[in-house]
C-alpha positions in Angstrom: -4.8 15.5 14.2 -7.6 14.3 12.2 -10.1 16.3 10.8 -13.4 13.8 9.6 -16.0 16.1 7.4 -19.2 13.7 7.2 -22.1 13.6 4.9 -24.4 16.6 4.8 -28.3 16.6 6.1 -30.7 19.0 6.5 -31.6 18.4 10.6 -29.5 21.5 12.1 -31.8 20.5 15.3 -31.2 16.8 15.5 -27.3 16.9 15.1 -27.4 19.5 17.9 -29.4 16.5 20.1 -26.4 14.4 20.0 -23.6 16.9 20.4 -25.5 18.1 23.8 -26.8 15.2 24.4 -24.9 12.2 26.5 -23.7 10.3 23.5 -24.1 6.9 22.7 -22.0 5.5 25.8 -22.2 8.3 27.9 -19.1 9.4 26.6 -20.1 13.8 26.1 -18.8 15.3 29.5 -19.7 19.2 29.6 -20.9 19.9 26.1 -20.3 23.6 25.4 -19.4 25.8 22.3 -15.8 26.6 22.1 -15.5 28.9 18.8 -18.4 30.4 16.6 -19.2 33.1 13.5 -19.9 35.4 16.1 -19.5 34.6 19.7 -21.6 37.8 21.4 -25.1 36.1 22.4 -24.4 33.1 20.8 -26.6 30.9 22.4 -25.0 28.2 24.1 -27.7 25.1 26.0 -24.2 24.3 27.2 -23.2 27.7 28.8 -26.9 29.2 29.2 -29.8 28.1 31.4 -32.2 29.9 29.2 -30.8 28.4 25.6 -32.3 25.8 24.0 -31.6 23.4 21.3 -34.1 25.0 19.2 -33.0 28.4 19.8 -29.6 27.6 18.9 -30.6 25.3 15.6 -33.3 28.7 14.6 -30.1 30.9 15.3 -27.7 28.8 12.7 -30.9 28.2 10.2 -31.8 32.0 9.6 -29.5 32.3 6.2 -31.0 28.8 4.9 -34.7 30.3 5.7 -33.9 33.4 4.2 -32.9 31.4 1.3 -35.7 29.1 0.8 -38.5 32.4 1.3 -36.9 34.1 -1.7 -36.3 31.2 -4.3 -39.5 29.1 -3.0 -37.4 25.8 -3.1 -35.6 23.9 0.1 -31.9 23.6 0.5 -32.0 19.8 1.2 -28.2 19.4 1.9 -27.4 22.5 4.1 -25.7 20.9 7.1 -21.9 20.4 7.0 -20.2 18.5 9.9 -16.9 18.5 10.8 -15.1 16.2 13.9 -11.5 17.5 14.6 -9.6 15.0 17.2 -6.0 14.8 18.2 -3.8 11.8 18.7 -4.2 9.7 21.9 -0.8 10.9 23.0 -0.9 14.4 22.2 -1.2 16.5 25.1 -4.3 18.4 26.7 -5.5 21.2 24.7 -7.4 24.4 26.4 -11.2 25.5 25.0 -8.8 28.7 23.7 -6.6 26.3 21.5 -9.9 24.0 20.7 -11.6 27.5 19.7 -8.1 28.9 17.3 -8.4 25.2 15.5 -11.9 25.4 14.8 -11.2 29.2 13.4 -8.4 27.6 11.0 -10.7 24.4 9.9 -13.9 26.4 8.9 -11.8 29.1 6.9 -9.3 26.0 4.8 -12.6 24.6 4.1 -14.2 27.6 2.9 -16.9 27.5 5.3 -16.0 31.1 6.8 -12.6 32.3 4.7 -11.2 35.2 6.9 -12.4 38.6 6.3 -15.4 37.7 4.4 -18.3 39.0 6.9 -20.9 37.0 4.8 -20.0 33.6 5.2 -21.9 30.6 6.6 -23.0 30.3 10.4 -21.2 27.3 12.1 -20.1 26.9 15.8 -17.6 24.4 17.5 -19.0 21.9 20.4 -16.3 20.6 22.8 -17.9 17.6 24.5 -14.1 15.7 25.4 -11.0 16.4 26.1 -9.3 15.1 22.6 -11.5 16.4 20.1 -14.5 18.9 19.0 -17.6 18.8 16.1 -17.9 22.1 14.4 -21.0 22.3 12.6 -22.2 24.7 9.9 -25.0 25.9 7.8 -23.7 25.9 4.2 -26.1 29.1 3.1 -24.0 32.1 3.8 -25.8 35.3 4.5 -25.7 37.0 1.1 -27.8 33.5 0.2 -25.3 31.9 -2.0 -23.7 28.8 -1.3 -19.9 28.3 0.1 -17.6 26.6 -2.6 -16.5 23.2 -0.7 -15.2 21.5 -3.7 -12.0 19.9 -2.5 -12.7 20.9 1.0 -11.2 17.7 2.4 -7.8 17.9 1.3 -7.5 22.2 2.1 -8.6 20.9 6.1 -6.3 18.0 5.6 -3.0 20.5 5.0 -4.5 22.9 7.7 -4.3 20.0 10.4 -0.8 19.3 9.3 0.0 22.9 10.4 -1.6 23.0 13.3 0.1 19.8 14.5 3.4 21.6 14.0 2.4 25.0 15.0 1.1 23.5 18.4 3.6 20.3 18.4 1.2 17.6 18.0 1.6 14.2 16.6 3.1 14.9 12.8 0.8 12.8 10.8 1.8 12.4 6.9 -0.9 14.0 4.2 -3.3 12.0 2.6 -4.2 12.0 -1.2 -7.5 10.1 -1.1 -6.3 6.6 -1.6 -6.9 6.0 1.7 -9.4 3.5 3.7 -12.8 5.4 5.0 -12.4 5.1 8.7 -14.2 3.6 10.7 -17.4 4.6 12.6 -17.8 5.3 15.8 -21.0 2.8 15.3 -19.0 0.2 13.8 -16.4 0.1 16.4 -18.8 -0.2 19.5 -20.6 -2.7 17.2 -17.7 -4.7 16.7 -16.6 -4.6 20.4 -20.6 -5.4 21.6 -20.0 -8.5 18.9 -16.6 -9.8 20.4 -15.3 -8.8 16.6 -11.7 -8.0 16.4 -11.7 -5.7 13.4 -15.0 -4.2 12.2 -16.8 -5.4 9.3 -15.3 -3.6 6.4 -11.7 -4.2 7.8 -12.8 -7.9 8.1 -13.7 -7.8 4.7 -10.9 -6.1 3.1 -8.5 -8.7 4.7 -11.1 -11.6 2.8 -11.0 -9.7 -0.2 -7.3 -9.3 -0.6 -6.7 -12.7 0.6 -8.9 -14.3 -2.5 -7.7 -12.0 -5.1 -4.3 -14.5 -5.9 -6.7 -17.8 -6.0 -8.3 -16.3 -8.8 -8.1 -15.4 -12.8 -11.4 -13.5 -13.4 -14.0 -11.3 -11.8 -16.1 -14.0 -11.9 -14.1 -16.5 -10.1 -13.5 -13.6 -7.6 -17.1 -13.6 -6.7 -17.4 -17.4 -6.8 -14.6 -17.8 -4.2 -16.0 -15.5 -1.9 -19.6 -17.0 -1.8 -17.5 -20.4 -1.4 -15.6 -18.7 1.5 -19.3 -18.2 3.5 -19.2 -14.2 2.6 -22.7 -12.9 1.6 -21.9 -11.4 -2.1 -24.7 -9.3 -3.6 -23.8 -8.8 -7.4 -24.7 -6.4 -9.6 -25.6 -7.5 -13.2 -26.3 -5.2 -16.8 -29.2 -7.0 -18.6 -27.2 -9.3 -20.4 -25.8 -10.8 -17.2 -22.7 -9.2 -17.0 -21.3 -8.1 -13.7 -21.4 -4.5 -13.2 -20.6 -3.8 -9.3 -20.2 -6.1 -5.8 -21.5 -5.7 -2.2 -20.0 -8.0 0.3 -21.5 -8.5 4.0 -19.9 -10.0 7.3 -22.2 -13.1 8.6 -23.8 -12.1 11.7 -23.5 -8.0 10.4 -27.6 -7.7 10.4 -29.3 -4.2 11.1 -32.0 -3.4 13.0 -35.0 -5.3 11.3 -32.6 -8.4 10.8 -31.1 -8.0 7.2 -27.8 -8.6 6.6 -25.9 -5.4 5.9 -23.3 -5.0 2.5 -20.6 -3.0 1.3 -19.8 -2.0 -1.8 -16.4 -2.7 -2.6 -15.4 0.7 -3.3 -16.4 2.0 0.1 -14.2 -1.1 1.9 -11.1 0.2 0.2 -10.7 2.7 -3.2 -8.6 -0.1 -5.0 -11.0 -3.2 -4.0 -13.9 -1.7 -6.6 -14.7 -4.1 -9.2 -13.0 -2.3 -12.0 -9.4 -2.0 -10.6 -9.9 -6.1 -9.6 -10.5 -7.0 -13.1 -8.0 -5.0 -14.2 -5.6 -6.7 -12.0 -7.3 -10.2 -12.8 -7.7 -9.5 -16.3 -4.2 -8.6 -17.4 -3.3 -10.5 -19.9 0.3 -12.5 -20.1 2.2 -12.7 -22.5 3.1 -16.2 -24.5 5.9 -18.0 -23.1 8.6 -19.2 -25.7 9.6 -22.6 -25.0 13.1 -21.9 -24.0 12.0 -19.4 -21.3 9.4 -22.4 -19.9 12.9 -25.0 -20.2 14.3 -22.2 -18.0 11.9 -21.4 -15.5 12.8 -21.8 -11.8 12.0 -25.2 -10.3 9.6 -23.9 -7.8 7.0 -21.0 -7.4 9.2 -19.9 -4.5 12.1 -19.9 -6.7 10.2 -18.0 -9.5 8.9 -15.6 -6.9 12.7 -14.9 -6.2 13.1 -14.3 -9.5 10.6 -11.7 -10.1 11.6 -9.8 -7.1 15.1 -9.9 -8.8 14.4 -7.9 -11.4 11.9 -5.3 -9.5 14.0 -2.2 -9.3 14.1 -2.3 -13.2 10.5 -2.0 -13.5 10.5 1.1 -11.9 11.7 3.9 -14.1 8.3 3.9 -15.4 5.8 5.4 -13.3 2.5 3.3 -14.4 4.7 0.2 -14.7 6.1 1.3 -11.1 2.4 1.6 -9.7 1.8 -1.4 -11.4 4.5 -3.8 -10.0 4.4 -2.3 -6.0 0.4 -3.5 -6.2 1.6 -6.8 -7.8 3.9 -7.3 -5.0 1.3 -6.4 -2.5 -0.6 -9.7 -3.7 3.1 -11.8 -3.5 3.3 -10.5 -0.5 -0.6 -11.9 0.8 0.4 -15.3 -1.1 3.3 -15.9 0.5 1.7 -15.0 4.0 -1.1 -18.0 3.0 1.7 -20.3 2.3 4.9 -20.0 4.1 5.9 -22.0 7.3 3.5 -21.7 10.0 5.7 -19.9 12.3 6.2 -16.8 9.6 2.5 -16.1 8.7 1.8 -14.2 11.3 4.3 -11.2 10.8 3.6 -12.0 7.2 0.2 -11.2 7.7 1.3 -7.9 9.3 3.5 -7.4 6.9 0.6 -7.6 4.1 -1.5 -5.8 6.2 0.9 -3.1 6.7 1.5 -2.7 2.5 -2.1 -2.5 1.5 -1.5 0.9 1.9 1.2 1.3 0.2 -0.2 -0.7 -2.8 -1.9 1.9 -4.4 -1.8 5.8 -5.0 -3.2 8.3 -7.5 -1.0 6.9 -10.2 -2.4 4.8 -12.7 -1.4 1.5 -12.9 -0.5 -0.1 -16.1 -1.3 -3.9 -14.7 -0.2 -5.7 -17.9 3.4 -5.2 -16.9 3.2 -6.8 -14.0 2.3 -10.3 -15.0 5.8 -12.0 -13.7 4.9 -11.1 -10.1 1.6 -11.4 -10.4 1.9 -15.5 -12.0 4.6 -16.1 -9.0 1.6 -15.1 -6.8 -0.8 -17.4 -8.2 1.3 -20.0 -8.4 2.6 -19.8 -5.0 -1.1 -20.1 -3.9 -2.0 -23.1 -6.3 0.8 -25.8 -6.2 3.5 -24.5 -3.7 4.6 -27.0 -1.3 6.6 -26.6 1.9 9.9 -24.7 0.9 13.4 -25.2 2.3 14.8 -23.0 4.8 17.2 -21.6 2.3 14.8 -20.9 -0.3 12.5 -19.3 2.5 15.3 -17.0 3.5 16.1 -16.3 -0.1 12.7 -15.3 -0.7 12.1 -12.8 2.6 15.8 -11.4 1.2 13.8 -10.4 -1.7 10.9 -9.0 -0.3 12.6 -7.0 2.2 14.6 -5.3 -0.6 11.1 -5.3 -3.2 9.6 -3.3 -0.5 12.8 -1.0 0.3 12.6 -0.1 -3.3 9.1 0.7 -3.3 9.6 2.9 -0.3 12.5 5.0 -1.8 9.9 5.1 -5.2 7.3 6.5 -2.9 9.4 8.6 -1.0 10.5 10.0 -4.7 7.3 10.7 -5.9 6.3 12.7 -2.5 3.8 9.9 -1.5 4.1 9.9 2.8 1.4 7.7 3.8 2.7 5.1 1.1 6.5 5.6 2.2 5.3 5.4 5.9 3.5 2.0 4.7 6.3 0.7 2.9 8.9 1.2 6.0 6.2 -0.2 8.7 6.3 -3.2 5.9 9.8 -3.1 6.0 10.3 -3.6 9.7 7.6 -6.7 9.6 9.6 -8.3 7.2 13.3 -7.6 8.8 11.8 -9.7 11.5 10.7 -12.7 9.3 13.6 -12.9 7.2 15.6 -12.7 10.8 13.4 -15.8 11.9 14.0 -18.1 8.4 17.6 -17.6 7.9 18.6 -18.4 11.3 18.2 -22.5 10.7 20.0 -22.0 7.8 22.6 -20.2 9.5 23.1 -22.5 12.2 23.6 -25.5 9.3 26.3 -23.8 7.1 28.1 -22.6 10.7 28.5 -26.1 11.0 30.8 -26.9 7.9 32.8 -24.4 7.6 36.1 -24.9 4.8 39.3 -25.3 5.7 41.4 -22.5 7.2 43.2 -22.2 3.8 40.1 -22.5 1.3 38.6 -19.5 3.6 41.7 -17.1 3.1 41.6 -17.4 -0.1 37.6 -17.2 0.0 38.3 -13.5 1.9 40.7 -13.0 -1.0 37.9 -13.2 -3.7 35.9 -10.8 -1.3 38.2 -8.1 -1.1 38.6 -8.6 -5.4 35.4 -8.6 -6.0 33.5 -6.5 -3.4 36.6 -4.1 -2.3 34.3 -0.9 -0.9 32.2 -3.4 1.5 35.0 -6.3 2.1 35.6 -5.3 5.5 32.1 -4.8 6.4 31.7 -8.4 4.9 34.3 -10.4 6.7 33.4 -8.7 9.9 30.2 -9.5 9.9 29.2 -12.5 12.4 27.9 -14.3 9.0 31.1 -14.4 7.2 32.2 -17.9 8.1 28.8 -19.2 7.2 29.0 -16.9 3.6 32.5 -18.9 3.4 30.6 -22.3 3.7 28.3 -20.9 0.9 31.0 -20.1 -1.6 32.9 -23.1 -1.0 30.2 -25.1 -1.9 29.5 -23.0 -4.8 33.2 -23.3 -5.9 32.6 -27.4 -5.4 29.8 -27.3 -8.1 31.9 -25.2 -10.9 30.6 -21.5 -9.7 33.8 -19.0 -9.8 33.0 -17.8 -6.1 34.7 -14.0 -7.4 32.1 -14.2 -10.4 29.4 -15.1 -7.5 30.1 -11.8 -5.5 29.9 -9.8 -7.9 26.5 -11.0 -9.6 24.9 -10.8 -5.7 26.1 -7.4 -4.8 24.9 -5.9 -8.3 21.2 -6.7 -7.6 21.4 -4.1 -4.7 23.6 -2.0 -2.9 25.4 -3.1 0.7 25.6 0.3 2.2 22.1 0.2 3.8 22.0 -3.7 4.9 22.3 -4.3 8.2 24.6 -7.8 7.3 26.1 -7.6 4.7 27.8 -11.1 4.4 23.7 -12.5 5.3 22.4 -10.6 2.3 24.8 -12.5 0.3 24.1 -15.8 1.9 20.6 -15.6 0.4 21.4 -14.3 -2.6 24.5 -16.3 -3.8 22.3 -19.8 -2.4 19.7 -18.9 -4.6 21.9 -17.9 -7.7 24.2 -20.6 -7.2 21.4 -23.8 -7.6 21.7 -22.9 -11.7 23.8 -24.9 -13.4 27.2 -24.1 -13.9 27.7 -23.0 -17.2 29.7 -25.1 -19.6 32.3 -22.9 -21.2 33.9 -25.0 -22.6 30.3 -25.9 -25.3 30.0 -22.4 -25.1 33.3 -22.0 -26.7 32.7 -24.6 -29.1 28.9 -23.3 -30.1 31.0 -19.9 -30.5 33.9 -21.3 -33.0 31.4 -23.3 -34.5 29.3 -20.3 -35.4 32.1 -17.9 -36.5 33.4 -20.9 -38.8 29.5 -21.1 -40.2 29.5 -17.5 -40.6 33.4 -17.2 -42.2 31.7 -19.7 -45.1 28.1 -18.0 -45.5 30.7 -14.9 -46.6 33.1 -17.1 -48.5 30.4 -18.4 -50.4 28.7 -15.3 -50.7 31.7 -13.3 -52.1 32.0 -15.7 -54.2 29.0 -15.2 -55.7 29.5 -11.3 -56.5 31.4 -10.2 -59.5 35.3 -9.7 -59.1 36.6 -6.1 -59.8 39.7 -7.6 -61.1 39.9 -10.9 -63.2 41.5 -13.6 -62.7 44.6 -15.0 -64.7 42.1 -17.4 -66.3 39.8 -14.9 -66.7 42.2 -12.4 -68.4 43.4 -16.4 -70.5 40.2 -16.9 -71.6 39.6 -13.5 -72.7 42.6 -13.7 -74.7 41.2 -16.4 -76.6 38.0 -14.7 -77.4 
């Protein structure tokens, strides 16, 4: 159940038109009151032959008259609206239930608390079957105001109690960093257009989609005027950008001007402060050696960075940090993967948006590894090999279990519900990129012997999930993997054990498929050369065995020496 509290007004009359009257697309069927302050000769237009808008609108007015007659000033903001609808599958609810959810909505938002006799006037208007208006007068009959400070998130607990109390659709509870829904205006606008999405959901998917192409806030704004998108900007007087408005081509009102919104109204982390904190973040100076080291290809480097995610997490500004980092890996890797991916890595990105951001604060410098993969997945990646795709989806389905379980931990349900519709997106991508790859290692498999002793190594190195491992319809195709490991100097045991302590087994679905990816990717390094490394380490104890020869020697002895005591005889 969703309870939408809109702007405030001062026409009590005009709001009563459209709640009587036949809506936009004829869509009010019986229009009556189902609940109000005081239902005994309430009049109802709906109900009553003799009742009139006007009468009813006087009726609710009297405390705001009152009001205005003794200070001598207008209340300018005294209407408070409130539409309260249930989930398209939730069953039919009677004008008695309407009327005992209305009661519960007007005293959570401190409209009408229970027991106080003075409170505002307000009625509830059923015009359909899945939803009602209640609107109220916000001058309660003593003549103060009501205090609706927070009002929003007290109805948005009171409509998760109602769905359980009445077994309705559980929604999860919001904590306002959530996208403004849209109109009812915008949607039959968007369906008179042919549109798809409405205009701010249209624009949300642009803006997200050109925030990895760029560095600045500046650039930001330049790619979106080069991407045909109306950009009003907001300059201080010495030119420096303050805010943003973006409009939809053909989005024109009534006298032909193109309509904008600000980015803060399109989505509550898309406002032009959070984006240049994102853009601005600085990163840090590479040391040569790191560069020397770097994976070969944004794809790989993405890999990399996903990796290392769960570590980033203890943290809770570095956590909030990284998960919105990853929702832009995520939107660069939709732009640039195989064709036959991008579209359930669109709705995978999609899906995340939401779970990008929350009411932590985000320490974005920290996030710079995930944040270059992005960008550099968007400027110079080319067309990636099926193993280094699957590799990659490995990575983000796990980046995004992790997030969920760090949502889940810090009690944030709409983000956790995000993360796990995410999750589910990308199960099915990874499911499509590794199965090429599959196929390919299925066809070489090692000999007999070589994978005995292969499913030795497993049960050595992996013992708790071994079984789970060789049962798996992947195994022989793991085997293939390890034995060509083993043929470029890798110690397959050593292998195993590396790939199952970057994440757990006990949740994935394959086991033996989660260590395909992982052990392919991990693998490509170069084997290292023990042997130099053994040499580089006797060659720097010997160093360091003469540094103290030479420095004891320097130090005076405690007890002389034969020629000491000699000379000293002498003397």
């Amino acid at each position: 159940m969703i309870a939408a509290i809109k702007a405030t007004g001062t026409k009590t009359r005009g709001l009563l038109a459209y709640l009587y009257g036949p809506g936009r697309h004829d869509e009010h069927l019986d229009p009556h009151i189902v609940a109000a302050f005081a239902m005994l000769a309430m009049p109802d237009p709906g109900r009553s032959e003799n009742a009139t808008l006007t009468e009813l609108g006087h009726y609710l007015d009297e405390p705001v008259r009152l009001r205005n007659s003794e200070f001598g000033q207008q209340v300018t903001d005294h209407v408070w609206h409130c539409a309260v609808r249930a989930a398209p599958e939730d069953r039919y609810l009677s004008d008695a239930e309407w009327g005992e959810i209305a009661q519960r909505i007007v005293i959570a938002a401190g409209i009408a608390p229970e027991g106080d006799d003075l409170a505002c006037r307000w009625i509830a208007v059923r015009h359909a079957d899945d939803h009602i208006h209640i609107l109220a007068t916000t001058v309660r009959e003593d003549g103060r105001r009501p205090k609706l400070h927070d009002s929003g998130l007290r109805v948005g607990d009171a409509c998760r109690e109602i769905e359980r109390d009445y077994g309705l659709r559980q929604l999860k509870k919001g904590d306002r960093t959530g996208t403004r829904r849209p109109t009812q205006a915008e949607m039959h606008k968007a369906q008179r257009l042919g549109w798809d999405q409405t205009s701010p959901e249209w624009l949300e998917d642009r803006i997200r989609a050109a925030i990895p192409h760029v560095a600045d806030a500046e650039e930001f704004i330049a790619y979106l005027e080069a991407d045909g998108i109306p950009v009003k900007a907001r300059r201080g007087p010495s030119g420096d950008l303050l805010g943003y408005a973006v409009g939809r081509p053909g989005d024109l009102n009534s006298q032909g001007e193109q309509i904008f919104h600000p980015g803060k109204k399109i989505a509550p982390d898309l406002t032009l402060p959070k984006i240049k904190a994102r853009l601005e973040s600085a990163v840090p100076e590479e040391h040569p050696t790191a560069r020397r080291n770097r994976p070969t290809t944004p794809w790989h480097q993405a890999t990399e960075a996903l990796d290392t995610l769960h570590t980033d997490l203890a943290d809770d500004t570095h956590a909030q940090a990284h998960i919105t980092a990853l929702g832009e890996l995520l939107e660069a890797t939709a732009q640039k993967a195989p064709a036959h991916l991008r579209a359930e890595l669109h709705a995978a990105s999609k899906a995340f948006a939401r779970a990008q951001r929350s009411q932590i604060r985000a320490e974005d410098r920290t996030a710079y590894a995930l944040r270059s993969a992005a960008r550099d997945i968007v400027h110079t990646a080319t067309g990636p090999d099926g193993s280094v795709v699957a590799a990659l989806m490995a990575a983000l389905v796990w980046a995004v279990i992790v997030a969920a379980r760090w949502h889940e931990a810090k009690g944030h349900a709409q983000q956790t519900e995000a993360a796990r519709q995410t999750v589910q997106h990308l199960k099915s991508v990874a499911d499509h990129a590794i199965a090429p790859v599959l196929v390919e290692l299925e066809a070489r498999p090692p000999r007999e012997q070589a994978r005995l002793t292969l499913a030795g190594d497993v049960r050595a190195a992996v013992p708790d999930q071994a079984e789970r491992i060789l049962a798996d319809p992947a195994w022989p195709a793991l085997a293939t993997v390890l034995a060509d490991a083993e043929a470029r100097g890798h110690q397959p045991h050593q292998l195993l054990k590396e790939a199952t302590a970057q994440r757990e087994l006990d949740t994935a679905r394959q086991p033996a498929r989660v260590l395909i990816t992982r052990i392919q990717h991990t693998s490509r390094n170069p084997v290292p050369n023990r042997r130099a490394e053994a040499a580089r380490s006797r060659t720097t104890m010997t160093a360091s065995i003469r540094v103290r020869q030479i420095h004891d020697s320097q130090l005076p002895s405690a007890t002389p020496t034969p020629a000491e005591q000699q000379h000293g005889q002498r003397r």
